[in-house]
Kinemage of the C-alpha trace (Angstrom):
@kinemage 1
@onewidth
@group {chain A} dominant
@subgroup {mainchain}
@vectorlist {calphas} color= white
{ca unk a 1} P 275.115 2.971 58.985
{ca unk a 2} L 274.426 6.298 56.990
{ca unk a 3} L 274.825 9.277 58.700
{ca unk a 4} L 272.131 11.676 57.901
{ca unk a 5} L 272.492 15.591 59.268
{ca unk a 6} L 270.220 17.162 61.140
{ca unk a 7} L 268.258 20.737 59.819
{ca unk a 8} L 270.386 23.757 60.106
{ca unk a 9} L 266.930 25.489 60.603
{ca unk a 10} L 264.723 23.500 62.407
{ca unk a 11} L 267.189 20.954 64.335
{ca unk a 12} L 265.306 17.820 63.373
{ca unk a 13} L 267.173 14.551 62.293
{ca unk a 14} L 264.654 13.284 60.082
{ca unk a 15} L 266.278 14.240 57.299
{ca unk a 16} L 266.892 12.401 53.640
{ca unk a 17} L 268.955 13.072 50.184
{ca unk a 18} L 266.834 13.755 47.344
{ca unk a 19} L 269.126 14.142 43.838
{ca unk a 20} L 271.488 16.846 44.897
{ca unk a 21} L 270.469 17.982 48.304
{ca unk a 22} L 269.061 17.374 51.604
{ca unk a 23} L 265.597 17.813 52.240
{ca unk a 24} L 263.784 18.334 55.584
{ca unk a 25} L 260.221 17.180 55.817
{ca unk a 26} L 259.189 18.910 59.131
{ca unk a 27} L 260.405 22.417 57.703
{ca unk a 28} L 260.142 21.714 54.287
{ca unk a 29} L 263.660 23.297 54.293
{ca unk a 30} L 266.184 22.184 51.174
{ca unk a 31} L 270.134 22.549 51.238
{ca unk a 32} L 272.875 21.276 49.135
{ca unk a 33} L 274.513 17.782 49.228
{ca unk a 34} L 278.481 18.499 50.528
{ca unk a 35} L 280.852 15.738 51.003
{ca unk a 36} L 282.825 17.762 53.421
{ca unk a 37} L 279.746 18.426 55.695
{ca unk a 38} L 279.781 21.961 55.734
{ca unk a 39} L 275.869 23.434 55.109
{ca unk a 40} L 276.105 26.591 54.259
{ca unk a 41} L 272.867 28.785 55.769
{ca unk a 42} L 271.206 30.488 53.043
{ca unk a 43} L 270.974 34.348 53.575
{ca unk a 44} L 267.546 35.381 55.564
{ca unk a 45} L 265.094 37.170 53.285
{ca unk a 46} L 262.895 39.531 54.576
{ca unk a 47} L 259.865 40.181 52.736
{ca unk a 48} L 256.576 41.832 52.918
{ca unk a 49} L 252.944 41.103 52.987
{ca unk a 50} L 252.912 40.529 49.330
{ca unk a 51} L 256.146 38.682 49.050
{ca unk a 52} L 258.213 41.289 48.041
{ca unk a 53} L 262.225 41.447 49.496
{ca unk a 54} L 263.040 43.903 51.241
{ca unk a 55} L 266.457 45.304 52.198
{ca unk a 56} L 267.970 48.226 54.346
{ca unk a 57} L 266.733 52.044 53.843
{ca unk a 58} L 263.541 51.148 52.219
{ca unk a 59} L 260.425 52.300 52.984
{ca unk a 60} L 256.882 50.872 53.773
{ca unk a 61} L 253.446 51.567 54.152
{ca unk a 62} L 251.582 49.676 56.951
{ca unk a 63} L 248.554 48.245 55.722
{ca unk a 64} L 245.781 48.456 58.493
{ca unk a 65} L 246.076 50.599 61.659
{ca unk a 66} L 247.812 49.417 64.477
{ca unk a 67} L 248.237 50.476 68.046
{ca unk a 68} L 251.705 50.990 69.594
{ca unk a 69} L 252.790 49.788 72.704
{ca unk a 70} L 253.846 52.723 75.002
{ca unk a 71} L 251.800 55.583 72.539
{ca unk a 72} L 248.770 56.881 72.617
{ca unk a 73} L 248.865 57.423 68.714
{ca unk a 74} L 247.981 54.593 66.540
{ca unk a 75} L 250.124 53.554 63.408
{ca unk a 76} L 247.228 54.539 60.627
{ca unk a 77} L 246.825 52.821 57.131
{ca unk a 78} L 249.095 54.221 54.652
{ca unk a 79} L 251.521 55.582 57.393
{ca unk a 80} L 254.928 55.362 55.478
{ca unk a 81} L 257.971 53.733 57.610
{ca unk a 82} L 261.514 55.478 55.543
{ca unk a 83} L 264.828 53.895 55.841
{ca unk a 84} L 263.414 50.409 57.712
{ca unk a 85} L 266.653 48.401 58.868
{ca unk a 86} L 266.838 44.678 58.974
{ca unk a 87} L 266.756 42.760 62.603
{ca unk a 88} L 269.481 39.969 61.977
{ca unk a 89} L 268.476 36.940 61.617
{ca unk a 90} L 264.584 37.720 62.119
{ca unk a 91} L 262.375 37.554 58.824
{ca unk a 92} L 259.506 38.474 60.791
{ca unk a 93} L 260.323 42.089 61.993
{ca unk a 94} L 262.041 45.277 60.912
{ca unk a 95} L 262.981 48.489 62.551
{ca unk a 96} L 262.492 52.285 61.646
{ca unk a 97} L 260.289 55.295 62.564
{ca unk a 98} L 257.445 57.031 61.133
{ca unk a 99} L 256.757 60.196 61.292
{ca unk a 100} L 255.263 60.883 64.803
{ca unk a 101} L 256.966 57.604 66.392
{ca unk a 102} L 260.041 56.866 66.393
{ca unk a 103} L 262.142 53.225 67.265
{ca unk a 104} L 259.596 51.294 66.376
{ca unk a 105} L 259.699 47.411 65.617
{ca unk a 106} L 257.151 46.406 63.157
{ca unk a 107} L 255.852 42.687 61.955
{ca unk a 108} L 256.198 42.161 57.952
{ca unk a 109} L 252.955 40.907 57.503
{ca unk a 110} L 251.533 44.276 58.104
{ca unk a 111} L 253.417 45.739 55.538
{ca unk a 112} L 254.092 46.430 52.112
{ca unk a 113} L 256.990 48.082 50.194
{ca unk a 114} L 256.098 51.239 49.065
């Protein structure tokens, strides 16, 4: 019987070759065919609200105001975030400081790269 791999994202098994790679029809994820069974993860890319990448020591503007837990003072439109770092591993969520805040963890989808 053929062996078919299971999803190095999602962990499913239902799984099936199409030309030269697997494809994944519960994540819609796509990797390379190997013979030597290695799957190499593709490298996490972060990106913003309008599907921009983004990388280390950027900055970003959030894009609608948004209260911070443990602060009285609200993240306002337009606030700029400088020199954001990557969370390993997590698409969803950078780190940096704004002006008046600082340590914060932000969501993507509420920003854009300035």
């Amino acid at each position: 019987m053929f062996d078919l791999p299971a999803c190095p994202r999602c962990g499913m098994e239902n799984t099936y070759p199409d030309g030269a790679s697997w494809i994944c029809p519960d994540c819609g994820h796509e990797w390379p065919l190997q013979s030597d069974g290695a799957v190499q993860e593709p490298a996490v890319v972060v990106r913003d609200v309008n599907g921009q990448a983004l990388s280390n020591g950027d900055t970003v503007l959030v894009i609608k105001d948004l209260k911070v837990k443990g602060s009285s003072i609200p993240l306002k439109q337009g606030a700029a975030i400088r020199n954001i770092r990557l969370v390993d591993g997590d698409p969803e969520h950078i780190e940096g400081s704004s002006d008046k805040i600082k340590g914060l963890v932000l969501k993507t989808c509420f920003l854009r790269k300035a």
